[in-house]
N, C-alpha and C positions, 0 to 999 in steps of 0.2 A: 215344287211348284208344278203346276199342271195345267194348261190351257183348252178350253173347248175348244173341240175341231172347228166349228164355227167362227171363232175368234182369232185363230191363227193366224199368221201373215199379218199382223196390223198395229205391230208396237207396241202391243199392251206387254210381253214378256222382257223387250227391250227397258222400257220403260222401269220396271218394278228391279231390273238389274241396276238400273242407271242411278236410281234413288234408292240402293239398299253399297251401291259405292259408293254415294253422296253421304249418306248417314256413316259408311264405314270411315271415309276421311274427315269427317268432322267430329271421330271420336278419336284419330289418330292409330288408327288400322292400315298398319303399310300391308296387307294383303288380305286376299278373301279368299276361300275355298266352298267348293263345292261337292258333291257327288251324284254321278249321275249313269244309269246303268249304260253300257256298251253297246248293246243294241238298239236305245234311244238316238236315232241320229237324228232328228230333228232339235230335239236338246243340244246335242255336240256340235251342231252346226249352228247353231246360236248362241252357246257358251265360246264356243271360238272365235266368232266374228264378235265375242265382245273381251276376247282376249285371252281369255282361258285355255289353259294347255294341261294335259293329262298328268300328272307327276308320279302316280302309284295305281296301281289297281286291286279291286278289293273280290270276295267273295262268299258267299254265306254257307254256312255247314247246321247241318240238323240231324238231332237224335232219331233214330227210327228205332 
């Protein structure tokens, strides 16, 4: 998910979480995951205040 810097702050990201929980318990999803990079903190501080907490951390490898 990605929000225009213009649109930030204004419930649209809350929003789009709050109705993709509402779809996940009406299909009987006791949980949701996510992934979201480390250095995004404006994600992590949005994923947290909707309850999310970190459980593993990942990393990418590439052939040269």
């Amino acid at each position: 998910m990605a929000t225009l810097p213009e649109a930030r702050g204004k419930g649209a990201a809350r929003g789009v979480i709050a109705a993709l929980a509402a779809w996940a318990g009406a299909h009987a999803a006791d949980r949701m995951y996510l992934q979201v990079e480390r250095d995004n903190i404006p994600a992590l501080r949005l994923y947290g205040r909707a309850g999310f907490s970190e459980i593993c951390g990942y990393h990418y490898r590439t052939a040269e």
